[in-house]
N, C-alpha and C positions, 0 to 999 in steps of 0.2 A: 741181864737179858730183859728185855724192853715186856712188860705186863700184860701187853694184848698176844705176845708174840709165849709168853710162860705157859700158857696154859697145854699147848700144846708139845711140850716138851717132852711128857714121860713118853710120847709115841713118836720122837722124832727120829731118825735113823740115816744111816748110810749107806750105801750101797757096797759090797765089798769090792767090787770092779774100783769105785771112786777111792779105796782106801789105796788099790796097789802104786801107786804112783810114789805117795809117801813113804810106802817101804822098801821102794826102790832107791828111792833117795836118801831113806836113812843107811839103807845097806851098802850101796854107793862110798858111804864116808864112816864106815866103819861099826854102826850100828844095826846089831842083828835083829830079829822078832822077838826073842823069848827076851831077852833084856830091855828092850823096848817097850813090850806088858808089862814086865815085872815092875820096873820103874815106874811105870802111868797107873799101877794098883792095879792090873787089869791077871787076872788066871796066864800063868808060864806058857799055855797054848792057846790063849785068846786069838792069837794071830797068825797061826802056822798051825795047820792050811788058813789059808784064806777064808774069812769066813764068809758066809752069802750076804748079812750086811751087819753094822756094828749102831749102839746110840751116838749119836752127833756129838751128844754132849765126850764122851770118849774121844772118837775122831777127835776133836778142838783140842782135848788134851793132850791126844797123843803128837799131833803139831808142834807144842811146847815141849814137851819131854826131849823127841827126839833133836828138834833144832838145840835142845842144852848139851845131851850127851854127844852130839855132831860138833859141839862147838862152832855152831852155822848159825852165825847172826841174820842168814839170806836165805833158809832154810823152805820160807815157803815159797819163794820162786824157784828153788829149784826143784819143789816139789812141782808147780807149774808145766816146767819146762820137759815132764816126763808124762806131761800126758797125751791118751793115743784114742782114738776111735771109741774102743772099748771100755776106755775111763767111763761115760756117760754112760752108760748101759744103751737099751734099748734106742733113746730119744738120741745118742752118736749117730747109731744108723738113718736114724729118719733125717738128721742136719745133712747125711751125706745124700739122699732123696731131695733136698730139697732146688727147686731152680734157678735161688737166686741166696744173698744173702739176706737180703730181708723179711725172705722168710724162714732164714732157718733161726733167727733171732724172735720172729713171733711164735718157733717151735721150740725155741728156751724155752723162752716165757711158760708156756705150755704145760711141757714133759721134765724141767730139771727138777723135780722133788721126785722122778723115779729114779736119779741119782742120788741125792740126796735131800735133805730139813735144814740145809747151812743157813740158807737165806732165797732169798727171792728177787727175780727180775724186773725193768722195767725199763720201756723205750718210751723217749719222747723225741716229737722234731717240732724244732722251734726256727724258724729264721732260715730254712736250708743245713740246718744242724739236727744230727742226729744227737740224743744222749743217753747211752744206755748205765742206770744207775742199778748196781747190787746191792739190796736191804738185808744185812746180815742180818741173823736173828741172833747175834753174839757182840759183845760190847767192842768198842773200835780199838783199845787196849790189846787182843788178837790180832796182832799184825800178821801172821804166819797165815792166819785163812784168808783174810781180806788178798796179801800177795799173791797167796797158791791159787786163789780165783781167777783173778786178773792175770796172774803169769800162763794158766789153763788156757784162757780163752786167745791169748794172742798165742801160743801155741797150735793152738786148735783150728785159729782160724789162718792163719799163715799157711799150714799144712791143708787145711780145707781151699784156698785160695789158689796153693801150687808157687806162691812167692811171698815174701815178706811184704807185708801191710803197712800202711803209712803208720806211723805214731799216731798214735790216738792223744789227746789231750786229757790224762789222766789226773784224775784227783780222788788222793785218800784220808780217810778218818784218821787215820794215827798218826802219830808224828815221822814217820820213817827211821828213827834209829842214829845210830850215830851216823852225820853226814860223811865221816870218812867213807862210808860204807855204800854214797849216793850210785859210785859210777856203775854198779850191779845194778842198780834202777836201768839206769840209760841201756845200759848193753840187752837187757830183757825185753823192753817196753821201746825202745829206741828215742826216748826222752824222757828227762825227768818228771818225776807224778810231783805234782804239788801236793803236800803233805797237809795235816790238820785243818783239812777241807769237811765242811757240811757235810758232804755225800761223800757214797764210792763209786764215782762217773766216770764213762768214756764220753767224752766228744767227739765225734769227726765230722767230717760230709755227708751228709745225706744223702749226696748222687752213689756213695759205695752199699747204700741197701738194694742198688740195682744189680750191683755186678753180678751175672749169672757165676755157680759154683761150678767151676770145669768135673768133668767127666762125673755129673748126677746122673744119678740111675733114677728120673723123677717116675717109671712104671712103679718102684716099690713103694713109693710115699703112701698109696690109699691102703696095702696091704699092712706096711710099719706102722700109720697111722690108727688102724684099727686095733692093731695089734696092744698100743700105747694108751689108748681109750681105755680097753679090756682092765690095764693094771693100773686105771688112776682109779677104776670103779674098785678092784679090789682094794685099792691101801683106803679109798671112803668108807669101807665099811670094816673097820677092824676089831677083832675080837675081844673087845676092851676090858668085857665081863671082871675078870681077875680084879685088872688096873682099879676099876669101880669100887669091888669091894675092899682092896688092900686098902683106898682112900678110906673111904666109911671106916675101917678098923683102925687106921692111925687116927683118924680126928677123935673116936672116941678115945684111943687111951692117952692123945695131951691132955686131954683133962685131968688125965690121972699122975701124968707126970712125963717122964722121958717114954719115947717109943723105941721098941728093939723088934728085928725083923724075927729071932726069935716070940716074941711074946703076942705079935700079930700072929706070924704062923699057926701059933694054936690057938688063937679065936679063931682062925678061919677051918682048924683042924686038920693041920697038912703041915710036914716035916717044914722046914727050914729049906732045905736042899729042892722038893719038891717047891715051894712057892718061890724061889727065886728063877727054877725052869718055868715054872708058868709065868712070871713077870716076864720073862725075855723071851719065851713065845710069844706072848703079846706085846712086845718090841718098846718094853720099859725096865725099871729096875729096883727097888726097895726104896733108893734114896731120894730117885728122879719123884718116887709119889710121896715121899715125907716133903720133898722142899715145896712140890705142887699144892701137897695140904698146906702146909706151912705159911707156903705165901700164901693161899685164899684164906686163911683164918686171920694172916695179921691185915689184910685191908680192913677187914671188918673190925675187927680190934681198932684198929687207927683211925676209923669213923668215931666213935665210942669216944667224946671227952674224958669221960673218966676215969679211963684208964690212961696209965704212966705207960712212956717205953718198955720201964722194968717191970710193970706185973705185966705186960705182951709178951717180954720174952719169957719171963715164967710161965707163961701159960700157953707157951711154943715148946715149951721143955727145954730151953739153954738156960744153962747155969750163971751165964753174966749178959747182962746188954750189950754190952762187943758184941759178943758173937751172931748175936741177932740183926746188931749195926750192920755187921761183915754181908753176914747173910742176905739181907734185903739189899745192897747196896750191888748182889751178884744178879740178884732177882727181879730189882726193877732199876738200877742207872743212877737210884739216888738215897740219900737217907731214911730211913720211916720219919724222924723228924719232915723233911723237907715234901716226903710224900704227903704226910698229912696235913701239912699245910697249904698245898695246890689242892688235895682234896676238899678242904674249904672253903674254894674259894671258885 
């Protein structure tokens, strides 16, 4: 996960609406919920009911999990290809409000992180060309997000339009998989995405940001809009209190050595069971704030000449430098070596 985009992580979330699509699609092909947690480490009822929203970092796993036990190498588009109005939460309603499409693409931009923390929008037009690129905040390795994204939105907007949309000139970060497996691209997307592309871009025509949306209900836009306002103020202001101090008590005890969610627990004087419902009231989780501290102590470490790889990760509490290599390399894209050396420079 890209370091400007980390720190925000132990409070990034999903929406449960945005979760049911994927457990349609897992259940679809054989995959129920409780095996579906169990498998992804997550509690046998983490997912049944539904829950109101889940960490992001979860969701991505659960992506992966279910596309292995599916044996669905195409797994995130056809989690795509099941979504409905109510996937998006709130800001669905306002796109179907809206009077054209180019504005319900500047109501992405907007309202999608009251769906979810996947990643973020972005339009540009250049030339008569539109391009709207999605900035994962998950390494391009996640083929199954970057897919269920892109398969979502032409779903979404096909359905939103009342007919099938031109091919967009797609390009993605990953390699797409084994090419036998291309013609699932075409028949989604209705052409092939160019694979191990810079970005995750649509291209099209610019003249389709005018096309008005058939049968908008644009009187609800200023009520929905108000509405979407209300809940970007509440997620600005979240109850972090907890998050803050479970931080402050893990950094003091790597100094002392390894940290256990037991041993924080009572510096902060509260069961186990208790501090992991307060973490995930405030919409993080024990591990999400150890890798948060984790990473903010090894920058600072890695400024530091004088210390080695190996006394960083001793003094991160892993027992070998692997696993700190591993770690930082999920945390920021590249090695602490290779970090610290662009940080010098």
């Amino acid at each position: 996960m890209p370091a400007d985009l980390f720190d925000h992580a132990s409070l990034a979330r999903v929406a449960g609406s945005y979760l049911q699509p994927l457990l349609e699609a897992a259940a679809a092909r054989g995959v129920g919920a409780t095996a579906l947690a169990q498998t992804a480490g997550l509690a046998s009822s983490a997912l049944d009911p539904l829950p109101e929203s889940l960490p992001a970092d979860d969701y991505v796993r659960l992506l992966d999990v279910a596309a292995a036990l599916a044996g669905d190498p195409h797994f995130g588009l056809h989690v795509g290809e099941r979504v409905k109005m109510g996937t998006y939460s709130v800001y669905g309603l306002i796109l179907l409000s809206c009077r054209d499409f180019g504005q319900a693409f500047e109501q992405t931009m907007r309202y999608e992180q009251l769906a979810h923390d996947l990643g973020r929008s972005e339009l540009q037009i250049r030339g008569g060309k539109a391009h709207y690129t999605w900035h994962s905040n998950y390494p391009a390795t996640r083929r199954h997000l970057a897919d269920s994204v892109f398969a979502g939105i032409r779903t979404f907007g096909n359905w939103l339009a009342g007919s099938t949309l031109p091919a967009a000139e797609l390009e993605l970060m990953h390699d797409g998989g084994d090419p036998a497996g291309y013609a699932e691209y075409v028949r989604v997307f209705g052409a092939l995405p160019r694979f191990g592309s810079p970005s995750n871009t649509a291209s099209f025509d610019a003249a389709m940001l005018a096309w008005p949306v058939p049968n908008a209900d644009v009187s609800l836009y200023p009520v929905l809009q108000q509405h979407a306002e209300h809940l970007l103020k509440q997620r600005a202001q979240p109850d972090a209190g907890i998050v803050s101090q479970v931080h402050a008590a893990v950094v003091r005890r790597l100094s002392q050595g390894q940290v256990r969610l037991a041993s924080v627990a009572q510096d902060l004087k509260l069961t186990p069971r208790t501090l992991q419902r307060k973490l995930s009231e405030a919409g993080a989780s024990f591990q999400q704030v150890l890798d948060q501290a984790r990473f903010a102590l090894a920058r600072d470490y890695l400024r530091q000449p004088g210390l080695s790889l190996v006394d960083i990760a001793f003094l991160l509490g892993y027992q070998e430098q692997s696993a700190f290599n591993h770690a930082f390399r999920e945390w920021s894209g590249m090695n602490p070596g290779a970090w610290r050396d662009a940080a010098d420079h």
